[in-house]
TORKOLKE-18827 format. One line per field, with one value per residue: residue in one letter; x, y, z of N, C-alpha, C in turn; residue number from 0. Coordinates in nm, 3 decimals, m for minus. Each point is the difference from the previous one (the first is absolute). Example, Ala and Ser with C-alpha at 12.3 -4.5 7.8 and 13.67 -1.06 7.14 Angstrom:
<atoms>
aa = [A,S];
nX = [1.319,m0.035];
nY = [m0.569,0.105];
nZ = [0.780,m0.072];
caX = [m0.089,0.082];
caY = [0.119,0.119];
caZ = [0.000,0.006];
cX = [0.090,m0.077];
cY = [0.120,0.109];
cZ = [0.000,0.073];
i = [0,1];
</atoms>
This chain:
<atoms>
aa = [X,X,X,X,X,X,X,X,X,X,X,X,X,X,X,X,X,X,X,X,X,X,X,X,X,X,X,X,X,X,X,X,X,X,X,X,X,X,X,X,X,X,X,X,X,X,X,X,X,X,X,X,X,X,X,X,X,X,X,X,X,X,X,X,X,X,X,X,X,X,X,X,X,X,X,X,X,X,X,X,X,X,X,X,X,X,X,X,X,X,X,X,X,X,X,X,X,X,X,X,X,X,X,X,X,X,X,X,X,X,X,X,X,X,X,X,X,X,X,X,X,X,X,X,X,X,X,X,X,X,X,X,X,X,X,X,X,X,X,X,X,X,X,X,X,X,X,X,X,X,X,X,X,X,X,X,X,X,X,X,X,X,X,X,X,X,X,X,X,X,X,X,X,X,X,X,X,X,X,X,X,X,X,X,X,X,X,X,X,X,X,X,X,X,X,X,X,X,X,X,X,X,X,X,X,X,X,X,X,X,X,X,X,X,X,X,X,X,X,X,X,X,X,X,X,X,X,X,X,X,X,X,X,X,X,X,X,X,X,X,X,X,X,X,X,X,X,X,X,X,X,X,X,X,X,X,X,X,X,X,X,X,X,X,X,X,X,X];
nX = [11.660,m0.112,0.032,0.109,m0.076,m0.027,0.080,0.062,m0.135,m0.023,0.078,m0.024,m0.172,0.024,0.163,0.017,m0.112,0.038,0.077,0.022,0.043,0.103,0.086,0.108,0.063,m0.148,m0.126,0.079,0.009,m0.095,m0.078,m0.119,m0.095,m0.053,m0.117,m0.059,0.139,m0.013,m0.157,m0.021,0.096,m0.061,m0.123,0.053,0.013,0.000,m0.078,0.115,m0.114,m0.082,0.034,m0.146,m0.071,m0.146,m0.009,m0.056,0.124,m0.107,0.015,0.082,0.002,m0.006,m0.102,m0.035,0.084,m0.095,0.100,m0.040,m0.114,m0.092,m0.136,m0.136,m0.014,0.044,0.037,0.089,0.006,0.075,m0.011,m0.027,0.041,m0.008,m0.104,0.047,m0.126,m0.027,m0.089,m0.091,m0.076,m0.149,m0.103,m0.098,m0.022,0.137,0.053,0.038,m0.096,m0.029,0.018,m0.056,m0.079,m0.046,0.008,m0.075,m0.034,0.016,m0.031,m0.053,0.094,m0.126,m0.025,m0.058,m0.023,m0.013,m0.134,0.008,m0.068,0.074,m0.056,m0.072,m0.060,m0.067,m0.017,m0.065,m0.049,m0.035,m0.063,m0.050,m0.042,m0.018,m0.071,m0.028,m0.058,m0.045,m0.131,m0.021,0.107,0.067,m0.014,0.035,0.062,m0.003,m0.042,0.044,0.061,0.032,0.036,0.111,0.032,m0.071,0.064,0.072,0.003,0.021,m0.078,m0.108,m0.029,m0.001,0.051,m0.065,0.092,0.075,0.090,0.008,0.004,m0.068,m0.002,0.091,m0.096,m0.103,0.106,m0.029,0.067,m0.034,m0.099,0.050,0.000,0.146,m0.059,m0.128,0.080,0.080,m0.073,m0.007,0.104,m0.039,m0.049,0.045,m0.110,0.026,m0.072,0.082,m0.077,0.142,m0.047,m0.008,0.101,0.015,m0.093,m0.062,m0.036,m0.148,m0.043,m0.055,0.092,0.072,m0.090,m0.044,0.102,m0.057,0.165,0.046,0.140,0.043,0.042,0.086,0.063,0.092,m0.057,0.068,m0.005,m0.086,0.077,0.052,0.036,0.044,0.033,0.040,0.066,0.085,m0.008,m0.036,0.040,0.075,m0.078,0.072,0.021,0.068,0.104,0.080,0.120,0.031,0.110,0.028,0.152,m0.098,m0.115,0.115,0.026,m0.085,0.049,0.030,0.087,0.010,0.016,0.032,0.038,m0.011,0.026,0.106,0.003,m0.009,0.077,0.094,0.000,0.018,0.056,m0.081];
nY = [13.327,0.003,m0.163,0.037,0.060,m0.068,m0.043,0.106,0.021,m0.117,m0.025,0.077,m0.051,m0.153,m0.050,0.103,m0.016,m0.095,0.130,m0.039,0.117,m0.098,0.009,m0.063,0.087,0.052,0.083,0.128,0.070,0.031,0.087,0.062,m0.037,m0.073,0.046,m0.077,m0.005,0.167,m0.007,m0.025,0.080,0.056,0.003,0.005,0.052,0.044,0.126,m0.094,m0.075,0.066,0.052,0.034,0.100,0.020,0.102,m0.075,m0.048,m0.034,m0.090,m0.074,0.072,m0.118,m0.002,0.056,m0.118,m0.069,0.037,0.114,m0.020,0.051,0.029,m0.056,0.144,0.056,m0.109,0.004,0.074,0.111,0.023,m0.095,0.103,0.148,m0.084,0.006,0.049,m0.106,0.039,0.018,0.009,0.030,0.104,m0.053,m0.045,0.010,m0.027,0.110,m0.099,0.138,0.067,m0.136,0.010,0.105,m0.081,m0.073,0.097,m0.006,m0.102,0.076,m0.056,m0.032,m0.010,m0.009,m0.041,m0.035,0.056,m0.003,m0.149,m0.050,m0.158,m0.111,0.146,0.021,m0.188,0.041,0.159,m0.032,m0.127,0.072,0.066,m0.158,m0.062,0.151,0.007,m0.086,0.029,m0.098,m0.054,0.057,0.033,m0.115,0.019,0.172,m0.020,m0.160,0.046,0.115,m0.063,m0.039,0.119,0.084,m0.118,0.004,0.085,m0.151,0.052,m0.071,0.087,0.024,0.114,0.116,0.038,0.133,m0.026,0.114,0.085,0.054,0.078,0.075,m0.063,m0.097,m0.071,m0.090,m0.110,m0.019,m0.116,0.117,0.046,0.056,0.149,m0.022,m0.034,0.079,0.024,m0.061,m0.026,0.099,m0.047,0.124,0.116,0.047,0.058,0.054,m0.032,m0.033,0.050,0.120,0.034,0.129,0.075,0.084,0.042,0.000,0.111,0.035,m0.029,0.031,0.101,m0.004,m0.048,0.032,0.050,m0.113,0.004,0.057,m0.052,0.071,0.086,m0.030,0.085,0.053,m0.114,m0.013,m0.114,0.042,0.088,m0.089,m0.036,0.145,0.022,m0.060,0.033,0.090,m0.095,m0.075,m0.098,m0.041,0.163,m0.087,0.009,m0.014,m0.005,m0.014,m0.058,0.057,m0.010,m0.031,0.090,0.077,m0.087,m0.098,m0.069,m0.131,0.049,0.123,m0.078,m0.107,0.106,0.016,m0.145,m0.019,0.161,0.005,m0.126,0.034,0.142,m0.167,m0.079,0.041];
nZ = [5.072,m0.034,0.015,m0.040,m0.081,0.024,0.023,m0.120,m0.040,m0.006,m0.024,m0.064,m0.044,m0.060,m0.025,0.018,m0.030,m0.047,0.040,0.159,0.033,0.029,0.113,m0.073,0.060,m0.047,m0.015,0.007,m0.095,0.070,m0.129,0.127,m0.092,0.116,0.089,m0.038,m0.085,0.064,0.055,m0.114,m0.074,0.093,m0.039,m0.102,0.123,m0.156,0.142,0.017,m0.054,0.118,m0.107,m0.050,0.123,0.010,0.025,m0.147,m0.042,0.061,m0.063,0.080,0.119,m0.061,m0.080,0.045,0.065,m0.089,m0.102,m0.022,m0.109,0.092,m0.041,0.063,0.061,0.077,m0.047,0.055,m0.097,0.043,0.157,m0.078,m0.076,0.043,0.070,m0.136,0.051,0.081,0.105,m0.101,0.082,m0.151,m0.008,m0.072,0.116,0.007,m0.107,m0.060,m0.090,0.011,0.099,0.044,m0.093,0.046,0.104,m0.062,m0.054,0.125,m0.041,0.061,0.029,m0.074,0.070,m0.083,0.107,m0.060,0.043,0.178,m0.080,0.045,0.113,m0.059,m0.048,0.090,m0.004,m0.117,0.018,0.103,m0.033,m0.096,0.090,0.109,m0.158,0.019,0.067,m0.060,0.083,m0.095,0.018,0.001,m0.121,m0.046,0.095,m0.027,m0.090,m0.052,0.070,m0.100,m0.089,0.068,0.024,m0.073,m0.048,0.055,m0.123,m0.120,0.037,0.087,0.125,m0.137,0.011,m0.003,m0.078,0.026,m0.114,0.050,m0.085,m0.051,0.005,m0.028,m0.097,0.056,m0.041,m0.119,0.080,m0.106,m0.055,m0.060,0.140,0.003,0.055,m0.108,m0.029,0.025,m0.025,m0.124,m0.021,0.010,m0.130,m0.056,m0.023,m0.128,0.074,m0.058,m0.098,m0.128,m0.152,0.116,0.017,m0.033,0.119,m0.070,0.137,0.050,0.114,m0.110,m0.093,0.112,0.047,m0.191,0.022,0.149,0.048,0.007,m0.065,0.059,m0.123,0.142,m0.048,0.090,m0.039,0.103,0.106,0.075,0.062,0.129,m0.086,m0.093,0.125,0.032,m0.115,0.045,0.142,m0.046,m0.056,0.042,0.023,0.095,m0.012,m0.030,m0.005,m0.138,0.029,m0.123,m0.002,m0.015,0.071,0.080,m0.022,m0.010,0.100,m0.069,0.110,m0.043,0.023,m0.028,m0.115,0.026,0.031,m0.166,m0.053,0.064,m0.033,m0.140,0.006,0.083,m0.106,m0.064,0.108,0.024];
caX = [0.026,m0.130,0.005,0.141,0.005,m0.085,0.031,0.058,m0.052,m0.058,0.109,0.005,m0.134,m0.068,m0.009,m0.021,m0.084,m0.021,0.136,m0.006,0.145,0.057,0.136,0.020,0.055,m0.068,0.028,0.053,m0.049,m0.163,m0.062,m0.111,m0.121,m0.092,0.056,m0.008,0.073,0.119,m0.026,0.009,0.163,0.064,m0.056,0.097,0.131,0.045,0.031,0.104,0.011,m0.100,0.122,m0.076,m0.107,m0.083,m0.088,m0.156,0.042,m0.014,m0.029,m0.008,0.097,0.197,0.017,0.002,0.171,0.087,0.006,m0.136,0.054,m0.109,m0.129,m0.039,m0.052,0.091,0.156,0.148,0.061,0.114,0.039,0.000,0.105,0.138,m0.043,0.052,m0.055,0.037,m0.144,m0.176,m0.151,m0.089,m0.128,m0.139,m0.112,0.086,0.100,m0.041,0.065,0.063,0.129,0.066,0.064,0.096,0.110,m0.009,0.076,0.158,0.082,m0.030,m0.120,m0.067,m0.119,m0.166,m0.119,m0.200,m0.091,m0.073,m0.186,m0.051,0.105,0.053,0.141,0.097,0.072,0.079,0.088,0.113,0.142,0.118,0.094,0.031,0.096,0.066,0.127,0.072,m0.091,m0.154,m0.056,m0.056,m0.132,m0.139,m0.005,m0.043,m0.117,m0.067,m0.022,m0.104,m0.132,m0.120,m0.058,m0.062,m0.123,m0.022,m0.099,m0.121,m0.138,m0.075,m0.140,0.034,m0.005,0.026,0.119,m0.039,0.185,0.008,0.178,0.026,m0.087,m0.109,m0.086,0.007,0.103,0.026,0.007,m0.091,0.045,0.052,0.152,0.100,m0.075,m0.080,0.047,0.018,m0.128,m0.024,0.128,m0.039,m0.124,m0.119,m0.030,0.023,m0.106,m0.035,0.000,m0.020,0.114,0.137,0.073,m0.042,m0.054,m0.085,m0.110,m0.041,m0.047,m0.164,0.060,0.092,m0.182,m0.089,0.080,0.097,0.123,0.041,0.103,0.066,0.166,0.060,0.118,0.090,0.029,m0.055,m0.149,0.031,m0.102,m0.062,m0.141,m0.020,m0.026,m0.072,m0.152,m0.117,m0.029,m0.107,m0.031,m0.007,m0.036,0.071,0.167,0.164,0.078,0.115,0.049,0.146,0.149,m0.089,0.099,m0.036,m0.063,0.068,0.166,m0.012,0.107,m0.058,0.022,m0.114,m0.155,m0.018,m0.021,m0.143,m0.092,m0.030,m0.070,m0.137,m0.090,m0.020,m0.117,m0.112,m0.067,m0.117];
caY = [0.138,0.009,m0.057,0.058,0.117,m0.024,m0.078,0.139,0.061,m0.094,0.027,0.183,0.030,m0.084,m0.076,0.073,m0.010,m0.167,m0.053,0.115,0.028,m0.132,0.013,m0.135,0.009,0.059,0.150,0.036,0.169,m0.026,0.098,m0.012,0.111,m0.037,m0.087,m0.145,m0.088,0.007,m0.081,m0.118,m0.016,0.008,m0.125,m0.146,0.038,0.064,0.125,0.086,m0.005,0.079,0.123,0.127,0.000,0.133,0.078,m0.071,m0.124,m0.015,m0.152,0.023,0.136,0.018,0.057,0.154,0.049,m0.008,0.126,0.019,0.059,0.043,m0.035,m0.087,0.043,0.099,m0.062,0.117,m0.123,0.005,m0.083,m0.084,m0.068,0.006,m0.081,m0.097,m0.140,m0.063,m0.040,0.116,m0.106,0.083,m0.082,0.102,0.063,0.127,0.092,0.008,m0.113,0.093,m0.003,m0.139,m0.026,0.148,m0.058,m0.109,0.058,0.031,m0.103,m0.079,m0.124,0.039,m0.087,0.101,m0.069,0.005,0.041,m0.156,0.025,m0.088,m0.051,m0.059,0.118,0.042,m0.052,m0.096,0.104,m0.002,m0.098,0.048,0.069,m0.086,m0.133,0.058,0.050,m0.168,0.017,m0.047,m0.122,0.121,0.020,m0.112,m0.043,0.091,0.014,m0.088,0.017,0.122,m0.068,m0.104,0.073,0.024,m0.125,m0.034,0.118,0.030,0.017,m0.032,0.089,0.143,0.135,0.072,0.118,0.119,0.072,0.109,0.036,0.150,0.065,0.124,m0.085,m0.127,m0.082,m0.139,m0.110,m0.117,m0.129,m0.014,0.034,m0.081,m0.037,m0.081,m0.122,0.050,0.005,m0.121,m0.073,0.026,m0.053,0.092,0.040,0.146,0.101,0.069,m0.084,0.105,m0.033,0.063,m0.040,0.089,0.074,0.073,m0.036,0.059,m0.109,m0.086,m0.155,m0.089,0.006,m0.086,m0.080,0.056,m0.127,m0.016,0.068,0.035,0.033,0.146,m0.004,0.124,0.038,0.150,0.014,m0.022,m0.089,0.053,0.099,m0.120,m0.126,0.068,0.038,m0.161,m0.050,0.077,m0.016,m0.165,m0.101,m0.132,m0.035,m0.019,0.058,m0.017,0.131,m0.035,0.103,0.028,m0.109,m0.088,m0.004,0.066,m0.059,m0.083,m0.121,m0.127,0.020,0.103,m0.034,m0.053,0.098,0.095,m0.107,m0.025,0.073,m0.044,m0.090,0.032,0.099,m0.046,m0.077,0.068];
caZ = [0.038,0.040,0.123,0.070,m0.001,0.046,0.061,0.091,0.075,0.153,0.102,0.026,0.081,0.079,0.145,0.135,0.075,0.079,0.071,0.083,m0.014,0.092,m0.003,0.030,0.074,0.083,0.015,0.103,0.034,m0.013,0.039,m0.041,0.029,0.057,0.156,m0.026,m0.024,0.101,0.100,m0.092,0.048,0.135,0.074,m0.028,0.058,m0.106,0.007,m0.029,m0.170,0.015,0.021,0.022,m0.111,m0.010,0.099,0.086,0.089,0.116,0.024,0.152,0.049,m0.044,m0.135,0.039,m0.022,m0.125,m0.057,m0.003,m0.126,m0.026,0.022,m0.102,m0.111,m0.050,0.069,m0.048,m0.144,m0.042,0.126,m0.029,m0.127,0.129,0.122,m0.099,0.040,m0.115,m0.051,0.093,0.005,0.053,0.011,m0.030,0.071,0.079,m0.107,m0.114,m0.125,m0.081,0.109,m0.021,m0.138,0.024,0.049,m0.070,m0.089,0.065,0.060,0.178,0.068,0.120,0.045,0.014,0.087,m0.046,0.072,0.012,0.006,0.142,0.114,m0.128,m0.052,0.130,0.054,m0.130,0.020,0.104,m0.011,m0.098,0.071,0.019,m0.131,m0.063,0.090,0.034,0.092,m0.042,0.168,0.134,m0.080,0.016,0.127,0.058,m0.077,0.049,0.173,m0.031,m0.090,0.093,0.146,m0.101,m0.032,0.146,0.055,m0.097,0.050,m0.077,m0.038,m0.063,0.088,m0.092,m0.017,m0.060,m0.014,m0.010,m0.011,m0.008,0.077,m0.097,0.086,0.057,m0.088,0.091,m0.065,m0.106,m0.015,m0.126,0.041,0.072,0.181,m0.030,0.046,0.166,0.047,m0.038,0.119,0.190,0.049,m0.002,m0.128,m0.041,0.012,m0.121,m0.125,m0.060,m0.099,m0.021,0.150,0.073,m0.079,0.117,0.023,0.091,0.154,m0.010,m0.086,0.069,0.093,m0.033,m0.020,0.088,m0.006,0.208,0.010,m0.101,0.051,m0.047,m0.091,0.034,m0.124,0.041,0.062,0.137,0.032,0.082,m0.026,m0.100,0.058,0.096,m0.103,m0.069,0.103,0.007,m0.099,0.005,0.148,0.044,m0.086,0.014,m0.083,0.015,m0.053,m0.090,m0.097,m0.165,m0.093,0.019,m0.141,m0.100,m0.008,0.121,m0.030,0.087,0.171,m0.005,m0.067,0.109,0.088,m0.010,m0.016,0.159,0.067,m0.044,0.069,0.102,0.038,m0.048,0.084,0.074];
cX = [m0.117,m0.010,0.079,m0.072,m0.188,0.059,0.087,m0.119,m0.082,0.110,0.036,m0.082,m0.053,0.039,0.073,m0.128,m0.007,0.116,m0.009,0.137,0.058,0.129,0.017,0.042,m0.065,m0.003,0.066,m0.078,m0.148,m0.045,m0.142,m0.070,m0.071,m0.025,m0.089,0.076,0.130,m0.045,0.032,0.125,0.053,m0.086,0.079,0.138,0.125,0.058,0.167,0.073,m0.059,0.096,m0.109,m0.149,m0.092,m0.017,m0.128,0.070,0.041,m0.013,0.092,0.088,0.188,m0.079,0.026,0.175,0.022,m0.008,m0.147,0.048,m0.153,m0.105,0.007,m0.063,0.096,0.199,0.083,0.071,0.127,0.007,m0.038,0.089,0.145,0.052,0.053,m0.094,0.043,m0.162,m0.084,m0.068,m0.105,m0.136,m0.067,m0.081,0.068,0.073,m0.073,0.092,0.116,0.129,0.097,0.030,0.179,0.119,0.072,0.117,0.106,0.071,m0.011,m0.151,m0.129,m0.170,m0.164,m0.110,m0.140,m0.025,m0.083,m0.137,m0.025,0.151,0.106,0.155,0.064,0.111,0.090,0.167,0.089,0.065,0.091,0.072,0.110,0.142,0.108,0.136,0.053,m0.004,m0.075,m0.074,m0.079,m0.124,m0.096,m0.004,m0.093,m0.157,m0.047,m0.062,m0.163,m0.137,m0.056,m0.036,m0.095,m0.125,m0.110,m0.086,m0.159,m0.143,m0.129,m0.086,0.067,m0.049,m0.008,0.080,m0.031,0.159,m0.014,0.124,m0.052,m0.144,m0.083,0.041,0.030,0.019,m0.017,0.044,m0.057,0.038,0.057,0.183,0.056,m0.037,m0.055,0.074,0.024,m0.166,m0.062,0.041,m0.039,m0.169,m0.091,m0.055,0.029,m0.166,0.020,0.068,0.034,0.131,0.134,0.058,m0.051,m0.111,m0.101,m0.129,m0.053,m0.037,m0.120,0.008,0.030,m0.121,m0.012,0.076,0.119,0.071,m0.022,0.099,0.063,0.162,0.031,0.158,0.037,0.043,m0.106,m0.110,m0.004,m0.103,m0.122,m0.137,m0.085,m0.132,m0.133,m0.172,m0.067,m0.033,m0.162,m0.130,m0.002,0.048,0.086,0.136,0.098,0.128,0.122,0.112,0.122,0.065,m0.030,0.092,m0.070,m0.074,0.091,0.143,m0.008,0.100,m0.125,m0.030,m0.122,m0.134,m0.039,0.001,m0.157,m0.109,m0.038,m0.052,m0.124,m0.125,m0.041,m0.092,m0.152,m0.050,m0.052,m0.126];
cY = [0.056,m0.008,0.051,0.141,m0.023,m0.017,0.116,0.081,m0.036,0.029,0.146,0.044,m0.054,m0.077,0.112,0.018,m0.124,0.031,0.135,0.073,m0.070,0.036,m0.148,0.019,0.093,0.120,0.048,0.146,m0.031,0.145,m0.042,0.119,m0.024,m0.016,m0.117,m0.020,m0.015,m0.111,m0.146,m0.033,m0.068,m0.167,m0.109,0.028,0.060,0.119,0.034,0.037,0.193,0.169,0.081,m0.059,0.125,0.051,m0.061,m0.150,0.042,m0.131,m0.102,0.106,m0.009,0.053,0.166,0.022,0.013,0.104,0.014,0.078,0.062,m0.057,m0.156,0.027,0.093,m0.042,0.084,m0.140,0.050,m0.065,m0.120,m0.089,0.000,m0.095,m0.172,m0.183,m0.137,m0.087,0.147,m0.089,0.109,m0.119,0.096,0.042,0.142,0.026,0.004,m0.051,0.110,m0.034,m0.103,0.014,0.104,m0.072,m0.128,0.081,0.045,m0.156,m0.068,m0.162,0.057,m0.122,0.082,m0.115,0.053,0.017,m0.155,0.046,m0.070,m0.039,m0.065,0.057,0.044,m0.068,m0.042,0.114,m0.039,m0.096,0.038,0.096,m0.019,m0.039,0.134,0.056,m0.163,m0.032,m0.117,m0.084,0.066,0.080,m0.043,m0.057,0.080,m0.019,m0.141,0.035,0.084,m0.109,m0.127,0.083,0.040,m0.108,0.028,0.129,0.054,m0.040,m0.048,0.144,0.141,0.118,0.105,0.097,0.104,0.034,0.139,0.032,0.178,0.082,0.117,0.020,m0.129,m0.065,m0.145,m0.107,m0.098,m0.121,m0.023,0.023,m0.123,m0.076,m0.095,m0.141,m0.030,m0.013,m0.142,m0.103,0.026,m0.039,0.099,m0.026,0.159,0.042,0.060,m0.040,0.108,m0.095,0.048,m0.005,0.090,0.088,0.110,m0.081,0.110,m0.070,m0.022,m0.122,m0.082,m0.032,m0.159,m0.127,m0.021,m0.159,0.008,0.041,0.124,0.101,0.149,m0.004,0.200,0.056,0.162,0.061,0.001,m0.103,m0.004,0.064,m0.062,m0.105,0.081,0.036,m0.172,m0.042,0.094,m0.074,m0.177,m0.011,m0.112,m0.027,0.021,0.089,m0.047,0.136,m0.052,0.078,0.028,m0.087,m0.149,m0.049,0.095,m0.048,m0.149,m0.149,m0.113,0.033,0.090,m0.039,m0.090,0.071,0.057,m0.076,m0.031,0.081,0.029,m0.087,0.012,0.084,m0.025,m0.072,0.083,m0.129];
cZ = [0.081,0.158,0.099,0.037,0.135,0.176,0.130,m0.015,0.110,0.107,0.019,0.079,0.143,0.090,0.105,0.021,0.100,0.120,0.114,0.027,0.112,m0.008,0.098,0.162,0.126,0.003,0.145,0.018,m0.054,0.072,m0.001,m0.014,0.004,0.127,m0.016,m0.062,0.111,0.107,m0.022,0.033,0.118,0.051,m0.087,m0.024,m0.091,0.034,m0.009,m0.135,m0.063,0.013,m0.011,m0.044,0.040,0.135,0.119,0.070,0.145,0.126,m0.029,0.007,m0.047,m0.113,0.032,m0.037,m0.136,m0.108,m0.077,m0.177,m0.027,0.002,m0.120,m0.167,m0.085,0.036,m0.119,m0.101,0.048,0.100,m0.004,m0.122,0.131,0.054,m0.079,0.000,m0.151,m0.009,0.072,m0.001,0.070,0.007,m0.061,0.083,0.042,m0.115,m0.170,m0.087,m0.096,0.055,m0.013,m0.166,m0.014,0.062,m0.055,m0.153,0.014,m0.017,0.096,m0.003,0.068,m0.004,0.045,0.035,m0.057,0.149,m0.010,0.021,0.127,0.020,m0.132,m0.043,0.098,m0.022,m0.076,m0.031,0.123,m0.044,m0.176,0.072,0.063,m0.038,m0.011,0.134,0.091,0.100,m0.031,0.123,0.103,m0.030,0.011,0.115,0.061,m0.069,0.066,0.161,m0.004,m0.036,0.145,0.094,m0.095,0.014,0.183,0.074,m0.050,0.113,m0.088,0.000,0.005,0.075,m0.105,0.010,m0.089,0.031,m0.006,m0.067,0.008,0.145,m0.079,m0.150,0.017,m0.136,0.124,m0.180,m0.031,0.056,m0.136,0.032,0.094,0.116,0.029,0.011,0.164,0.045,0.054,0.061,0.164,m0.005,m0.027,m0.162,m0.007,m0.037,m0.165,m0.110,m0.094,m0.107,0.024,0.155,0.110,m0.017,0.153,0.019,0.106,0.093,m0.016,m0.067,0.125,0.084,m0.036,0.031,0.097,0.016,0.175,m0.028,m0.092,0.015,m0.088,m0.009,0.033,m0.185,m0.098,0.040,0.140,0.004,0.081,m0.033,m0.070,0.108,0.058,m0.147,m0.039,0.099,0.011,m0.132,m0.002,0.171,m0.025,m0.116,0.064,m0.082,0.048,m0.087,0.003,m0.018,m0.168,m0.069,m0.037,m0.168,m0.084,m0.032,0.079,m0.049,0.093,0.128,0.024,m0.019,0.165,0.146,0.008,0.040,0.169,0.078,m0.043,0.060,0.151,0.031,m0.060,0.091,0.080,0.042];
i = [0,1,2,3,4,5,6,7,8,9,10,11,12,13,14,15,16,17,18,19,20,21,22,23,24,25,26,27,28,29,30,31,32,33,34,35,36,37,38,39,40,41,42,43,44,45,46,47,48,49,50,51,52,53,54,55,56,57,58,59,60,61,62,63,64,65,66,67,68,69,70,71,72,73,74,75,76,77,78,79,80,81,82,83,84,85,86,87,88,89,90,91,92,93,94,95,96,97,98,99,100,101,102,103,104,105,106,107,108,109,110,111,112,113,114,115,116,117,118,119,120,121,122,123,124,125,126,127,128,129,130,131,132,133,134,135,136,137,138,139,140,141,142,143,144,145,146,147,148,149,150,151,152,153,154,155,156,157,158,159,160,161,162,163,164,165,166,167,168,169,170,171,172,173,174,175,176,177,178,179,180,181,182,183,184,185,186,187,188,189,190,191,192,193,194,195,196,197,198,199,200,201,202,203,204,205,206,207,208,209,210,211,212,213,214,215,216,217,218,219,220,221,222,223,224,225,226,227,228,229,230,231,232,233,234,235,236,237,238,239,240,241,242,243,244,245,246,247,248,249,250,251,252,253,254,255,256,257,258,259,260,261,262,263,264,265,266,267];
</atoms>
């Protein structure tokens, strides 16, 4: 009896954890909230599987057609129960774990992407993304291609970088963050060392320790004015200036975008 009785609560608790929600026959209605998973979508060719997703999907320009159910932060539960999906797929870096559980209690299938620490998760997320919309070939087709252009960009003599993300004040990215991989990969080093991902600094820190490059991020700032105050202050820099999707919503493809212009503004 014991055993029996052992046996339905393993099976009550525990094996849905071991199992992803799989319709033998393939999801058809796929909401996102995300624009890295929408970009994701579309690069392994899945998008007509794609009936809505946020505001911030902007990438590539068919996402703009599709029904929109609100912010990443803020998405409409009811326009979304409406919309009858038979899978959601969010992410942590863009939706709150609250939200997804909230929809998840409706019944609805849904899939929550951990926040990648590097290329590794990047990649390991795109291809379950992949296995899941029956895409997988094309997946790993898209990632293997990513990982040898990648190999082929590693540099022997390191450049120094300074990631800007905020302006007032000056907010930049750790070698404790995402970027930091992106960095790395183009051959550079991350200028500021820190346990945590992000953080402030001043223009007398960056003085002692000045980077040859360093990359700006359209993200309520003006770059421009940005390029125009470190130019009064460091000799013989370069800059590069990203899509902010790039470090906030990024797919293989992207990460390898950042990485190539990276390097480029490192060969000096």
């Amino acid at each position: 009896m014991r055993i029996k009785y052992s046996i339905f609560i393993f099976s009550l608790f525990f094996l849905p954890l071991f199992f992803q929600p799989l319709h033998l026959s393939g999801y058809e209605r796929i909401i996102s909230l995300s624009p890295q998973i929408t970009e994701s979508i579309y690069l392994i060719g899945a998008e007509k599987t794609l009936i809505a997703n946020t505001t911030f999907c902007k990438r590539p320009p068919d996402a703009l057609k599709k029904e929109k159910i609100g912010t990443p932060q803020r998405p409409e539960l009811e326009k979304i129960v409406s919309l009858k999906p038979d899978l959601v797929m969010a992410a942590q870096e863009a939706n709150d774990p609250w939200f997804v559980e909230r929809i998840k209690r409706l019944g609805i299938n849904t899939v929550f992407f951990k926040r990648p620490k590097d290329f590794k998760d990047l990649s390991h997320n795109f291809l379950v993304l992949g296995r899941l919309l029956k895409k997988e070939e094309t997946a790993k087709k898209i990632v293997m291609d990513v990982k040898q252009r990648l190999h082929k960009n590693v540099k022997s003599r390191q450049f120094g970088v300074l990631w800007q993300v905020g302006s007032g004040p000056i907010v930049v990215a750790t070698n404790a963050s995402f970027v930091n991989d992106i960095i790395e990969y183009s051959g550079g080093k991350n200028i500021i060392n820190s346990e945590v991902p992000y953080m402030r600094v001043s223009i007398e820190e960056v003085i002692k320790n000045p980077p040859q490059v360093i990359v700006l991020m359209a993200m309520g700032y003006s770059t421009e004015e940005e390029k125009k105050r470190w130019k009064k202050y460091l000799k013989d820099l370069a800059f590069v200036v990203l899509d902010p999707y790039v470090a906030s919503s990024p797919t293989p493809v992207t990460f390898l975008e950042a990485v190539t212009r990276l390097k480029g503004a490192g060969n000096f």
